[in-house]
Each structure stands twice: as structure tokens, then as C-alpha cells.
C-alpha positions as CSV (number, residue, x, y, z in Angstrom):
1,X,-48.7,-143.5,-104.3
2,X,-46.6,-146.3,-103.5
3,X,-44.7,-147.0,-100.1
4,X,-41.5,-145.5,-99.5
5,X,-39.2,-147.7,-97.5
6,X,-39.3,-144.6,-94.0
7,X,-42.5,-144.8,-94.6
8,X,-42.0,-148.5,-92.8
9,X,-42.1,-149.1,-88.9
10,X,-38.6,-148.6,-87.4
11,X,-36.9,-147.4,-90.5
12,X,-36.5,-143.4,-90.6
13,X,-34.1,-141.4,-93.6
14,X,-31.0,-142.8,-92.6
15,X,-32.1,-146.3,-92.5
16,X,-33.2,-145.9,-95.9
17,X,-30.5,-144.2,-97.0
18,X,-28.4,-147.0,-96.0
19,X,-31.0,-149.6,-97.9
20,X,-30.6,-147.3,-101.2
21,X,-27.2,-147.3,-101.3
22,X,-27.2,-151.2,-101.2
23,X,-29.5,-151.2,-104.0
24,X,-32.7,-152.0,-102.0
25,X,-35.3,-149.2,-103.4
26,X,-39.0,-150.1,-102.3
27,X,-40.7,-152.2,-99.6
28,X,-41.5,-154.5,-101.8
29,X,-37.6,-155.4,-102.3
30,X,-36.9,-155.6,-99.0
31,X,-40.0,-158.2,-98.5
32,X,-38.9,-160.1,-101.4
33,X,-34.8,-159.6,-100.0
34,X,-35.8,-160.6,-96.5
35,X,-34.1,-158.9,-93.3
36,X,-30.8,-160.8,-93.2
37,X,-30.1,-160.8,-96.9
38,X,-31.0,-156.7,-96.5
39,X,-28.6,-156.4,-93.9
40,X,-25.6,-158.6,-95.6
41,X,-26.3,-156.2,-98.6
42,X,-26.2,-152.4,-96.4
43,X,-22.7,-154.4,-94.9
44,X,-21.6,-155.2,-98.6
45,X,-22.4,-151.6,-99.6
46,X,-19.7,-150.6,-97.3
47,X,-22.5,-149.4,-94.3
48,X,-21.6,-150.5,-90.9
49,X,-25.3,-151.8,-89.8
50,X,-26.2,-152.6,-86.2
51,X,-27.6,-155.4,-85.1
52,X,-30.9,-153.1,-83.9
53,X,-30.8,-152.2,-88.1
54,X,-31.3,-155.7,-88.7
55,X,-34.2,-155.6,-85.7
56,X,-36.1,-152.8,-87.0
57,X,-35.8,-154.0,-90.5
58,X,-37.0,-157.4,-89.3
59,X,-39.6,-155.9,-87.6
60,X,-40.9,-153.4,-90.3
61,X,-41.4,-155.6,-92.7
62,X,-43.9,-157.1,-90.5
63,X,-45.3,-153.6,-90.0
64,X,-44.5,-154.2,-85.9
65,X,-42.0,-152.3,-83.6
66,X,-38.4,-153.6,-83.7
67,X,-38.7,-154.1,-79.7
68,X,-42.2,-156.1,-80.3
69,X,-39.4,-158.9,-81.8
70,X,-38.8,-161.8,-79.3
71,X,-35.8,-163.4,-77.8
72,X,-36.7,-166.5,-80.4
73,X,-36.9,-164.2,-83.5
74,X,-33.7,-162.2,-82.4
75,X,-32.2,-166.1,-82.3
76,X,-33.5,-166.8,-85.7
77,X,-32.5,-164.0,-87.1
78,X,-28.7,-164.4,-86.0
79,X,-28.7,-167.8,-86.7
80,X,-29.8,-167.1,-90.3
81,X,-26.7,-164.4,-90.5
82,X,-24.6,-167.0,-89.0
83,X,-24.8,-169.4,-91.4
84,X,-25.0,-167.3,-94.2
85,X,-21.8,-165.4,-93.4
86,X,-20.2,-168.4,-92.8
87,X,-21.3,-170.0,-96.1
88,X,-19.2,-167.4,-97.8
């Protein structure tokens, strides 16, 4: 049986409710996606993410708990978004 994405760390129904409606079906295409690109697409998809969606997302990919994520990766992460969002 394969992996359903609230089978992940962090990510319960709703979160993968949200990733479904954006068109994001297994773990494996949220691994390939990544966690900003995930997040830009749940936002596109007319869902109003949190920036804790894009921790436990971050964090469940990596099979850890979104509070395990540090100050640096939080950084990271929001620089990523940064400079994709304003890219566009």
C-alpha cells in the first residue's frame, strides 16, 4: 500500500485536503514539489495556508515534527518564498 499524504508527520485530513485540491496527490509529489513550491500551489488553489502549513509540510517530508525545524530552516524556508513570490 502506498503512503497517503496524513499518513506524513504534521499533516492530518485537512492538510491534505488542502494539498489535493492544489493538485498535490502522494508523498512522493510533494518530495519531488518541495515545501515552498507545495505551499505557493495550496495559495494558488485559492487555500489560505499558514505559515505553520508550510512548517509541518517542511518538516514531514523529512518525516520530523514541524517544531523539530530550527530558527535557520524557518529562515530558509521564508527566504525561498521570498524570492520566489517576488520573481512573479
Amino acid at each position: 500500500m502506498s503512503e497517503r499524504l496524513a499518513d506524513l508527520p504534521n499533516l492530518g485530513e485537512k492538510s491534505a485536503q488542502m494539498l489535493e485540491a492544489a493538485g498535490i496527490r502522494s508523498p512522493e509529489q510533494l518530495r519531488s514539489l518541495g515545501p515552498v513550491m507545495a505551499y505557493l500551489a495550496v495559495r494558488q488553489a485559492g487555500q489560505n495556508p499558514s505559515m505553520n502549513f508550510l512548517w509541518a509540510v517542511a518538516a514531514g517530508i523529512q518525516n520530523r515534527l514541524w517544531n523539530e525545524l530550527s530558527e535557520d530552516e524557518k529562515d530558509r524556508l521564508r527566504a525561498e518564498l521570498r524570492q520566489i513570490t517576488e520573481s512573479q
